[in-house]
Structure formats: structure tokens, C-alpha cells
N, C-alpha and C positions, 0 to 999 in steps of 0.2 A: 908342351908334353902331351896332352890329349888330340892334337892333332898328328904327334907321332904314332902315337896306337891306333889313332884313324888307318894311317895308313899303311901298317904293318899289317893290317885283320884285311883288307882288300884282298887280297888273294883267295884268304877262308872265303869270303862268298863268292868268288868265281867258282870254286873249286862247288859250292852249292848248287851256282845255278848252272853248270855244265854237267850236272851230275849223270841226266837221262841222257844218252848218247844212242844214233844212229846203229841199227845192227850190223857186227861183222862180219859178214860175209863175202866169198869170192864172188863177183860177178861172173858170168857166161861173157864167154870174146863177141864184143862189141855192145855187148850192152851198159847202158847210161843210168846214171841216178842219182834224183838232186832231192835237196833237203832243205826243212828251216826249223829252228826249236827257237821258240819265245821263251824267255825265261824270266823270273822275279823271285829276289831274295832281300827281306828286311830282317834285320838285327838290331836291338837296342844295348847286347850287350856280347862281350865275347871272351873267350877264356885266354889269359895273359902266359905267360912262360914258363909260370908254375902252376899254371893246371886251371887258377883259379878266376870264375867269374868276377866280369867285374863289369859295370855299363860303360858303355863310350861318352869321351867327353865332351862331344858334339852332340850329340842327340842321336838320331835314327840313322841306322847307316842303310843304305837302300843301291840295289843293284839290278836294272835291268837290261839283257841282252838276247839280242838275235846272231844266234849261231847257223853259219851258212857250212852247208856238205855239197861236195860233188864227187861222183866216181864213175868211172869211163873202165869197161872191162878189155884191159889190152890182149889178155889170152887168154886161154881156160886155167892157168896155172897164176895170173898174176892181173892185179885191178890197181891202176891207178888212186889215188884219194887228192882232196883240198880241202881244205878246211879254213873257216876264219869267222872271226867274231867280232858285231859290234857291241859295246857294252857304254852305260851311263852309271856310274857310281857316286853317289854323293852322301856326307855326312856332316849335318848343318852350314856353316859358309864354306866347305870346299865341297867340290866337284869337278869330275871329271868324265868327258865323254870321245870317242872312238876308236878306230881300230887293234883291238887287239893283237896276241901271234896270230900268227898267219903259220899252217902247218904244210907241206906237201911231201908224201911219200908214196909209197907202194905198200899192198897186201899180197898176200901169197898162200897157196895152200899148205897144210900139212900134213893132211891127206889127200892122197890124188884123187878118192872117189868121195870124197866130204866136202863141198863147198860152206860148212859150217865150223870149220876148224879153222883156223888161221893165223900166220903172222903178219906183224907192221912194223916195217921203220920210217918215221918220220924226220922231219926238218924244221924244226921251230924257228921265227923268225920272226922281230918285234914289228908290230904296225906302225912303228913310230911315234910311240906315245913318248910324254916324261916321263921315266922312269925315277925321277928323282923327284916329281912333286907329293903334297903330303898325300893324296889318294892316285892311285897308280895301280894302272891295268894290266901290269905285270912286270918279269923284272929287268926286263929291257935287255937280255942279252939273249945269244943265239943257243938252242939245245938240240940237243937229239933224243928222238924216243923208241923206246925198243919193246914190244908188248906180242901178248898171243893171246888167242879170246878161242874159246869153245860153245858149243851148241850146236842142235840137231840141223841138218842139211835141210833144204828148201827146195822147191823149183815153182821161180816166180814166172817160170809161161807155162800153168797149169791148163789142160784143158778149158776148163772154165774160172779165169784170173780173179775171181769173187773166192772161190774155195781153192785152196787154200792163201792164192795169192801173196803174201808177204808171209805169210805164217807155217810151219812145218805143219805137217797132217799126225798133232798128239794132241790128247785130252789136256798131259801136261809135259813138261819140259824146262830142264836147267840151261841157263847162260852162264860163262862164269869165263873170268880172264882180269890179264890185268897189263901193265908195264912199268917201265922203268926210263929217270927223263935225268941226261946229265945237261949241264951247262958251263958255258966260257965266264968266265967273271968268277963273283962272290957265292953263286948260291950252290948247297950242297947240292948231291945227287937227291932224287925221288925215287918211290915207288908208292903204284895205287892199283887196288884191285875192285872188282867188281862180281857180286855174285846174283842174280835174279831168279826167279822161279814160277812160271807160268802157267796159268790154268787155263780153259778153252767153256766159258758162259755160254756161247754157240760158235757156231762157224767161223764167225767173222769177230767174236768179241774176245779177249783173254784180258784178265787179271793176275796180277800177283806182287810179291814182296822186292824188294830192292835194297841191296846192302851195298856202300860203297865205302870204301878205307882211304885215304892218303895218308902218307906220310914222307918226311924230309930226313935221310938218313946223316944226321948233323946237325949241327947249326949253321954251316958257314961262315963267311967272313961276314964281319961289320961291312956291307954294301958304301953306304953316304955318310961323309962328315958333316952334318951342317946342321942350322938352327933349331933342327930336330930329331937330334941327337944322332946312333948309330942304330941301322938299320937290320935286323938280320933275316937273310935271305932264307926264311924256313916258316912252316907252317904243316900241322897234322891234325884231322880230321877223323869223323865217321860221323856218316848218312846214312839215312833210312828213309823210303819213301814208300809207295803204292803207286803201280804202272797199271795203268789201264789204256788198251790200246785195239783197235779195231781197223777194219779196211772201208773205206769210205767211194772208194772206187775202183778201175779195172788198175791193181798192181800200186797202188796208193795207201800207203798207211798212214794212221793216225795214232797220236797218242796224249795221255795227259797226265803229269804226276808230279804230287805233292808231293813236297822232301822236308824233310829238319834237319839239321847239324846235333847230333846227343853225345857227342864229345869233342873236347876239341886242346890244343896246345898252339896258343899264337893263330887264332883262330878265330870268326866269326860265330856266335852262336844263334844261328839265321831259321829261318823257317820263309821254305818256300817252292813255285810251282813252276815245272817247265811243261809246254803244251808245244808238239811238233809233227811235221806231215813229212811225207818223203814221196816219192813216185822213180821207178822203174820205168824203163821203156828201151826201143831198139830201136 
């Protein structure tokens, strides 16, 4: 039984340490953009079905992963994306490591003269993990995701790519968006949102707040019958972190942020840091 709750709360701390995501914006036609975010989330204990704490019966649950981005700008109207994650999750004798979904879709504008407004539909599709062992990278079947993200418009071939380079030219500024993720199988639909708020320490430096939501609109079905017990395909969240993020080179950004989980349902209650770089070019 406590290697059942192992591996029902696995998702809560993906769902931690993928919190800080890559900005969405349209690329300009033909421009390229690749990414990495390191990430680390430990949990000793995580909130059960009814709301309440409880420790795991494994010991530490611990989750580290390198999330990879690519995006190739096919028009002034629409950008390519890819996305995929490798992840190590363990919690005392179980463990589990590699490839995560694998996502590939398209952005698109929502205004024609805003490359900071945007929509995404994606492709979920599993790395081929077990989905059925007691710690598990995800829930093994295929989804789609339907999302739109807002903030201030950019132009990353600035005169001089140090100012503003990855950054809009404001003291401060809101990001905010979210989506919405169905799948084939057991698990209900989702939706999660994101809201952040940025200040500008100098040119090249901004700080600010980060609020992230998930949640699983249902329960879904009992996923697996088997010697640990019935599985259900759901889990809800909220994170809070501190993004601090800078440009370290010509069209290269950096970033580093500490996150917590401060509520949760069928969830991990984790505390932890994603640190990631990006870079533009043509």
C-alpha cells in the first residue's frame, strides 16, 4: 500500500519541477530556439485524496529532471515547438528513470502585431516508460493540449542583443496563461494556469513572483488492477515560487527558481528548484 501512494503522488512532483517553463512567444520566420531547465523536487510527504498530509511510506521521494525545448519560427504567424523530458524519480527501493511525454505542436499568434500573445496545440506522447510500475513518469497514454499565454511583445534582434535581448523594454510586466490537457485511457481531462509578475533590478536582471495551479477535472477511472491496488488518474496542485532571470549572452537567457507545492490533492507536497538557459539565433 505505501508503495501505492509512491506512486500515485509521482506526477505532483513532475507537475513541481516543470513548473518554470520557457517563454511563449511567436518566433520571427526562420528563427531557432533551444533550451534546457534542470530541475529538483524532494517531498517527504504529500497530501492523500482527502486533502490531508500524510508522509510517504518509502521515505523521500525525490525527483530530478532535464527538460529539453526546441522551436524553429516557420512564419511570422506560426512557430514550430518540441519538447521532452528526461526525469529520475525515486522513493526508497523504487525507482525509476527516462524518457518522459514527448510533446510536438505549433504556436500561433493572436494578435498580428503582438508576438507576446499566443496560442498552442500540442501532441502528447509517452517515452515509453511503465506506466504501470509503482513510481511512473507519467500516465502512459496519448493527449492533447490546448493553451494561450499572454505578455508584453519582445524583439530579440534588438540593436544591441544585451538590451533588451530576451526581455521586453518595462520596469515591470505580467505573464499569465494557461491550458487545457485531454487523454485516451483512464485519465480525466486537466487544466493549469500560470500567472508571474516581473520587475527589471537593471537591464539585464528581473525578478518576480510565480503562481502556478493544476488541477484534474475528475477523478477518472481506476487506471491498473494489480498488487497495488487501483490507481486513479488525477492529481491538483498549487505552486509558488521566485523567478529570477537574467541574460548571460548575445540573445541567451538565464534563469533560476525556487518553487513549493502549498497545496495539493493526490499530490506531492515538494519543495524545489528549476535552473534553465535558452538562446535564440538565425
Amino acid at each position: 500500500m505505501n508503495i501505492h501512494k509512491s506512486g500515485m503522488v509521482a506526477l505532483g512532483l513532475l507537475m513541481a519541477s516543470n513548473a518554470a517553463l520557457a517563454g511563449n512567444w511567436v518566433r520571427d520566420e526562420g528563427e531557432k530556439s533551444i533550451g534546457a531547465t534542470f530541475s529538483y523536487a524532494r517531498a517527504n510527504q504529500f497530501w492523500n485524496q482527502n486533502r490531508v498530509q500524510v508522509p510517504f511510506g518509502c521515505g523521500t521521494h525525490d525527483n530530478v529532471g532535464l527538460g529539453l525545448n526546441a522551436e524553429y519560427g516557420m512564419s511570422y504567424h506560426y512557430t514550430l515547438i518540441a519538447q521532452a523530458g528526461l526525469h529520475k524519480i525515486s522513493c526508497g527501493p523504487n525507482s525509476v528513470s527516462g524518457l518522459g511525454d514527448v510533446a510536438v505542436g505549433v504556436r500561433g499568434r493572436i494578435d498580428s502585431m503582438s508576438n507576446g500573445k499566443a496560442w498552442e496545440l500540442k501532441l502528447l506522447v509517452p517515452g515509453g516508460y511503465d506506466a504501470a510500475a509503482p513510481v511512473r513518469l507519467g500516465y502512459g497514454e496519448v493527449g492533447l493540449e490546448a493553451g494561450a499565454y499572454f505578455g508584453p511583445a519582445f524583439d530579440a534582434y534588438d540593436e544591441d542583443p544585451y538590451k533588451p535581448g530576451y526581455f521586453p523594454k518595462l520596469d515591470s510586466y505580467w505573464e499569465y496563461g494557461g491550458f487545457t490537457r485531454v487523454w485516451t485511457g483512464a485519465p480525466a481531462p486537466e487544466i493549469a494556469g500560470h500567472v508571474k509578475w516581473k520587475h527589471a533590478l537593471s537591464d539585464t536582471w528581473k525578478i518576480g513572483p510565480a503562481l502556478n495551479v493544476h488541477w484534474t477535472l475528475g477523478k477518472g477511472q481506476p487506471q491498473f488492477q494489480n498488487i497495488f491496488a487501483n490507481r486513479l488518474a488525477y492529481s491538483r496542485s498549487v505552486i509558488v515560487g521566485i523567478e529570477l532571470s537574467t541574460l548571460i549572452g548575445p540573445r541567451t537567457s538565464f534563469h533560476i527558481t525556487p518553487q513549493t507545492t502549498i497545496w495539493g490533492e493526490n499530490a506531492a507536497k515538494s519543495v524545489g528548484i528549476s535552473v534553465g538557459i535558452s538562446k535564440a539565433f538565425k
